[in-house]
N, C-alpha and C positions, 0 to 999 in steps of 0.2 A: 504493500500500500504506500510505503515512504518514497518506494522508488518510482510508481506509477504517477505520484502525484508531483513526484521532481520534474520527470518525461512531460507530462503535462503541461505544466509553469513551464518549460523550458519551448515547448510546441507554441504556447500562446505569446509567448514573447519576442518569439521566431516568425508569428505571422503578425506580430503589430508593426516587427522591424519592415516583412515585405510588404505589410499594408503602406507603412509612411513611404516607404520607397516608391511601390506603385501610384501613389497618390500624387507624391512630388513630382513623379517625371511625367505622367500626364496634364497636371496641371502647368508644369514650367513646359510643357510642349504646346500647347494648347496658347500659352502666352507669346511665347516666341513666333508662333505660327501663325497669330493676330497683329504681333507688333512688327512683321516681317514683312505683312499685307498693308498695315499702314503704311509704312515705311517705302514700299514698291511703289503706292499709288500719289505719294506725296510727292516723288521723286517726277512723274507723270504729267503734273496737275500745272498749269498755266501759269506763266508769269504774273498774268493778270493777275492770279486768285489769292500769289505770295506776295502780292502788293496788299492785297485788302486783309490777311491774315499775317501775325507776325508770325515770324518765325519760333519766338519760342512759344507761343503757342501750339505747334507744329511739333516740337519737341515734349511739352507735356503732355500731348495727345498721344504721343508714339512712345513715348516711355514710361511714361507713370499709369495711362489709361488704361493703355493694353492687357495691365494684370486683371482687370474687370473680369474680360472674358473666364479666364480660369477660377478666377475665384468664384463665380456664378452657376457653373456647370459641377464645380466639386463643390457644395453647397446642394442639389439635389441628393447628395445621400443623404446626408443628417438629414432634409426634411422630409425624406420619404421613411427615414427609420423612425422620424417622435411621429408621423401620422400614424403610422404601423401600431407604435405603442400602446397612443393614446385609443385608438380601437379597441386594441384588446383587455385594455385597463380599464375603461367602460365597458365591456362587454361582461368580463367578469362581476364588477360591484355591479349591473343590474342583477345579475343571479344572486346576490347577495341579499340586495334590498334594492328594488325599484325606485322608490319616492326618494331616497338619500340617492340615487344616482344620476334623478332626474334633478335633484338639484344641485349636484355638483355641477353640471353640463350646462349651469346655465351661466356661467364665465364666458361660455364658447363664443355666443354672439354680441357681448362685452366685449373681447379682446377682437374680432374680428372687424366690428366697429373704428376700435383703436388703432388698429393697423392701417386701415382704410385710409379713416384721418389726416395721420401720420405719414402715407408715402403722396398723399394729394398737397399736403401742406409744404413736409420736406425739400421736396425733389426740383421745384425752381430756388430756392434757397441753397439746397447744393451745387445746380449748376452753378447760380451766379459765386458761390464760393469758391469752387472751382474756376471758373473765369479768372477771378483776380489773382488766384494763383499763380495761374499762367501768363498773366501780364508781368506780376511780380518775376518770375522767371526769364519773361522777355526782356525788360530793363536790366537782369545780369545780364544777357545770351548779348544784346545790342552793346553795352557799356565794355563786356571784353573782348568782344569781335573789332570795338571800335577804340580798341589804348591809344595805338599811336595818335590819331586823332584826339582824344582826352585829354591826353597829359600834353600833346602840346599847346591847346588852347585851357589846360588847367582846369578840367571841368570836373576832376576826380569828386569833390565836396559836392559840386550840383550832381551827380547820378547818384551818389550816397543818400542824399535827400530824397531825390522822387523813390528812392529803394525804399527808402526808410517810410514815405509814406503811402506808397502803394503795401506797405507788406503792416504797418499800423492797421490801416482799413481793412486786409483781409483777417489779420488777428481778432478785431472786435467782429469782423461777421463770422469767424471760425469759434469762434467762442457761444456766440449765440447759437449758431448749428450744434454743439456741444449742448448748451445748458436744455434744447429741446428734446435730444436723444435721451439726454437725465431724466427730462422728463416723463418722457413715454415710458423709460424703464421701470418709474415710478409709478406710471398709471396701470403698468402691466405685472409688478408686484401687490400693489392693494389690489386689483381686481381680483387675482387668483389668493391673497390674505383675505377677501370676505366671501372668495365660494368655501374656502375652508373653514372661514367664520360661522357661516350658513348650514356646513354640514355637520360640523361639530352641534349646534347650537337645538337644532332639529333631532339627530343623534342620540343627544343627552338626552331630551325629551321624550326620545321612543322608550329609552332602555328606562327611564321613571318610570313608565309605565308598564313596563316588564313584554314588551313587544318586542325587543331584541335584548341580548346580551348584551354587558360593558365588554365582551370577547367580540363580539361581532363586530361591537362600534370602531374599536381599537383594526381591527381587519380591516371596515370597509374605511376609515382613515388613512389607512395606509396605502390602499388600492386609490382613495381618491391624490394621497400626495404625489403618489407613482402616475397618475393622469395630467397632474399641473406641470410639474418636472417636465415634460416633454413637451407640453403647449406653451409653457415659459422660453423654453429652448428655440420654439418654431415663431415665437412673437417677435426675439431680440435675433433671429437669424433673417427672418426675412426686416427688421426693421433695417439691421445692419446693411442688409443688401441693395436697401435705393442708394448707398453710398458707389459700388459698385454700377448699378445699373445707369445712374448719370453718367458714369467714367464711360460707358458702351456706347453711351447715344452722344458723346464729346466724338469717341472712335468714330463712330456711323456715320456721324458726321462727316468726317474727311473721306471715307471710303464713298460716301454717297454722292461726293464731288465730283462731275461729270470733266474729263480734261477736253481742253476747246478744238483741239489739234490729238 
């Protein structure tokens, strides 16, 4: 049994090692092979259009965006394994007790509300935080593409300025992006704190009346925490992911840029 159970731990360890391996190189392939297709089609695209678009915007779209892609596509497992869960963790505490199960589940169209909200409100607030990033980025890529130019007219101090305040402004709006994600995090903790609030409270009440056990209550408690756990998991993965998803529609953008010639 000691040695079965070493064999084991040593098997599970051995396929987390190839899980993160396989994971890594599809996702770092997946990015490389988007930022590759940027990068092709940029090279492509119209004098005219790198007049109207800086260049380092061109750069943050082709380096920083591209990991969108991978990070989105590896992202459907987790949400297809806490959908999975949460199934079957509902499925059991109905057989346990219907009415406490019917009211754990009723987070579900609370947090999906929440979500809702949350990527409708988000998502032009990230693009434009993004934007100014990429200008902030531009004012480097312009100021050391152009030294000899700078320093012979001594303009080292004026690009340190418009740095310094192109990259203030994107600080206070990356900040506000921040204190909203807290938010939501916050609105998606209490929600699933008062479905447990709800089942506990209902719970207690059955087992005073000797309609279930403080055994059963203490079980179907635990089946409902094992149901939030994985719906908390799918609230802050898909929140996290309009960060992602703007970074694809920044990408789409240049790829959806038709060249003139």
């Amino acid at each position: 049994a000691v040695g079965g159970g070493l064999v084991l731990s040593l098997m599970a360890n051995g396929l987390a090692v190839a899980t993160s391996y396989l994971k890594t190189r599809l996702e770092q392939g997946i990015i490389l092979d988007f930022r590759s297709d940027l990068f092709h089609h940029a090279e492509r695209l119209s004098v005219a259009f790198r007049d109207q678009i800086s260049t380092g915007r061109l750069v943050y779209a082709i380096n920083f965006e591209a990991g969108s892609a991978g990070h989105l596509v590896m992202a459907l497992q987790p949400l297809g394994q806490g959908a999975l869960t949460v199934v079957g963790m509902v499925w059991i505490t109905f057989q346990i007790d219907r009415t406490i199960a019917m009211l754990a589940v009723t987070v579900v169209p609370v947090l999906y509300y929440a979500i809702g909200y949350y990527a409708t409100y988000i998502q032009p607030r990230l693009l434009q935080v993004k934007g100014m990033e990429a200008d902030a980025l531009s004012i480097v890529h312009d100021a050391l593409s152009m030294v000899p130019v700078v320093s012979a007219f001594s303009r080292e101090e004026h690009e340190l300025q418009r740095f310094r305040r192109q990259g203030g402004a994107t600080l206070r709006a990356r900040v506000g992006i921040t204190t909203r994600q807290t938010m939501f995090s916050l609105s998606v903790n209490m929600t699933t704190a008062a479905g447990t609030a709800l089942v506990l409270g209902f719970g207690s009440y059955q087992a005073l009346r000797g309609r279930i056990t403080p055994g059963e209550l203490l079980v179907v408690l635990s089946y409902v925490s094992a149901v939030y756990k994985p719906l908390e998991q799918i609230s802050y993965t898909v929140g996290s992911l309009q960060d992602n998803l703007v970074g694809l529609r920044m990408g789409f953008h240049v790829l959806d840029t038709k060249p003139l010639i």
